[in-house]
C-alpha positions as CSV (number, residue, x, y, z in Angstrom):
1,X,21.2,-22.7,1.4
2,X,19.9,-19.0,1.6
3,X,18.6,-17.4,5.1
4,X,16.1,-14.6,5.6
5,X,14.7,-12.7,8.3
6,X,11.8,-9.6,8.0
7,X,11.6,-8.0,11.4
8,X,9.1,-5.1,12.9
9,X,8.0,-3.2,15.2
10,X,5.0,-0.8,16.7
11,X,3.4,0.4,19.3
12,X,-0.1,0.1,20.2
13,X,-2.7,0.0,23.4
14,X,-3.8,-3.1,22.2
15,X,-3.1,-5.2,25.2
16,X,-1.9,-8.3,24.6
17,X,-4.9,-10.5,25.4
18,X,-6.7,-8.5,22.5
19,X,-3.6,-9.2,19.7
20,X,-3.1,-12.6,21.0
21,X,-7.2,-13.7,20.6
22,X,-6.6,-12.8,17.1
23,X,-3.3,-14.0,16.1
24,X,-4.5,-17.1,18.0
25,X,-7.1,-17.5,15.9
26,X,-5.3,-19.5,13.3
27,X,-8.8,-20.6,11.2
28,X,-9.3,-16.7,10.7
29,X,-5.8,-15.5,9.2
30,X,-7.5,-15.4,6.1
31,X,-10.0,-13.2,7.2
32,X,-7.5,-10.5,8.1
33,X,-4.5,-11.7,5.7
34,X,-4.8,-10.8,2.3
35,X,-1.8,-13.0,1.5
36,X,-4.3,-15.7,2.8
37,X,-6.8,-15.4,1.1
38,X,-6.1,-18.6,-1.2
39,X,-5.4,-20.7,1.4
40,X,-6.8,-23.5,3.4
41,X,-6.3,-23.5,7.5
42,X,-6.7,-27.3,8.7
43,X,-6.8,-27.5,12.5
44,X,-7.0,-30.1,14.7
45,X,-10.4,-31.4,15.7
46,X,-9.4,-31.0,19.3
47,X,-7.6,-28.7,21.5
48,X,-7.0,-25.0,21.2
49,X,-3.6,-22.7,20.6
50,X,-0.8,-23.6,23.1
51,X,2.9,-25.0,22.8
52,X,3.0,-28.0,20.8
53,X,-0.3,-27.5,18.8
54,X,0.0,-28.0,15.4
55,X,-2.1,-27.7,11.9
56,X,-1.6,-26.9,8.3
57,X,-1.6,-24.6,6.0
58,X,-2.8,-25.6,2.1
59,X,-2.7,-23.9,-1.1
60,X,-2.9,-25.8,-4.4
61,X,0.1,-28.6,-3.9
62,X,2.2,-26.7,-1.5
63,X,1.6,-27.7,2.3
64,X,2.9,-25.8,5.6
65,X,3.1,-27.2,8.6
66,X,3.2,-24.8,11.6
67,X,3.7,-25.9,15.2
68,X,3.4,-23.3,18.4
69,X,6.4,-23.3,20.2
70,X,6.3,-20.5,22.3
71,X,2.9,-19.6,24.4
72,X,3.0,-17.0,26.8
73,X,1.1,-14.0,28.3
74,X,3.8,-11.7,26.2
75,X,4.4,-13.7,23.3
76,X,4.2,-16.3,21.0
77,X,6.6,-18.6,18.4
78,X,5.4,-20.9,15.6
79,X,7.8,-22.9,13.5
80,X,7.1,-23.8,10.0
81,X,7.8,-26.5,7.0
82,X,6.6,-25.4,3.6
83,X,7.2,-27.9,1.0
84,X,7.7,-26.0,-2.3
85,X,9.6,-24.6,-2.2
86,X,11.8,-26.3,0.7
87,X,12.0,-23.7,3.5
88,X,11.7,-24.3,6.9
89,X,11.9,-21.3,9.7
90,X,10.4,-20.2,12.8
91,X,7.7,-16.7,13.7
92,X,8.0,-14.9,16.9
93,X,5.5,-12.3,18.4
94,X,6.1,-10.3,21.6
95,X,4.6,-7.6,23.2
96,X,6.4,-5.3,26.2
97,X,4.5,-3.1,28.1
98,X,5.8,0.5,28.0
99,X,5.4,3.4,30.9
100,X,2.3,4.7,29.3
101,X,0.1,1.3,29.8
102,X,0.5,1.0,25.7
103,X,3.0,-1.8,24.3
104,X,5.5,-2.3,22.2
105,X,4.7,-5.3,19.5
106,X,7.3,-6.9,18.1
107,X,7.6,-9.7,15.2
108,X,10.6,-11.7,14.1
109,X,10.2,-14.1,11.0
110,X,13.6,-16.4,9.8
111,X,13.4,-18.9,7.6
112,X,15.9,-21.1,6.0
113,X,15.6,-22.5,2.0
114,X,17.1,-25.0,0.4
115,X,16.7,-24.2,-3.0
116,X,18.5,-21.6,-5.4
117,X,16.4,-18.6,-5.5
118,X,16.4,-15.6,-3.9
119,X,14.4,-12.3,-3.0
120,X,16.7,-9.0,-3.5
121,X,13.9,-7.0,-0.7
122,X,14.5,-9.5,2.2
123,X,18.0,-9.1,4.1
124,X,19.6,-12.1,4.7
125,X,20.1,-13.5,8.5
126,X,22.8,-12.8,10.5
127,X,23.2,-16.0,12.4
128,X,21.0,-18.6,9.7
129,X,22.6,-21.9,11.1
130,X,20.1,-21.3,13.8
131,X,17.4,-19.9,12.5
132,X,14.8,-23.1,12.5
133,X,15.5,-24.2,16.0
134,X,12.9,-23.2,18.9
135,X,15.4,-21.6,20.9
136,X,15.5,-19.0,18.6
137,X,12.1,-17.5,20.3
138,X,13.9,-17.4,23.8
139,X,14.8,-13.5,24.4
């Protein structure tokens, strides 16, 4: 079992209701993503973003299932299932206001997989035996 995380951070005066109606708007991440661009959002016929929604992410034979769990005014946490190959892991946004009336965005992505390969540009997680469980999005 290998363990990742990619972390970042920036500062804009976007406020958080701007970032958030995007990021939100999970049938449009292909719009924006060019990483996306090949793949297909299912949502639910019902409901909107909030903790506990879930949909799907397809490309060819390999799935992702996402579920919001985190959704706040200041942030928010999906965790994922990809099924080739086998990682699971968890996405967390947050934004803090700053002095100024800009903020500081921040992003945390860990995942966890369960097969032998590796990518040499992603550092490894300090504390993976954690990394997939929703508590990881509490600060």
């Amino acid at each position: 079992m290998i363990s990742y995380q990619i972390s970042a951070t920036t500062i804009t005066t976007a406020s958080p209701e701007q970032v958030f109606a995007v990021l939100d708007d999970f049938g449009h991440w292909p719009d924006w993503m060019p990483s996306f661009e090949n793949i297909q959002v299912e949502l639910p016929a019902e409901g909107s973003p909030q903790l506990g929604y879930r949909f799907e992410l397809r490309s060819g034979l390999i799935r992702t299932h996402m579920q919001v769990i985190e959704h706040t005014p200041l942030s928010r946490g999906t965790q994922f299932r990809i099924s080739f190959p086998p990682l699971t892991g968890t996405n967390c946004f947050r934004m803090a206001p700053l002095e100024d009336g800009r903020y500081r965005w921040s992003e945390l992505t860990r995942w966890i997989c369960r097969s032998l390969w590796s990518t040499s540009s992603i550092v490894p997680a300090a504390n993976a035996s954690h990394c997939w469980l929703p508590t990881f999005c509490a600060p």
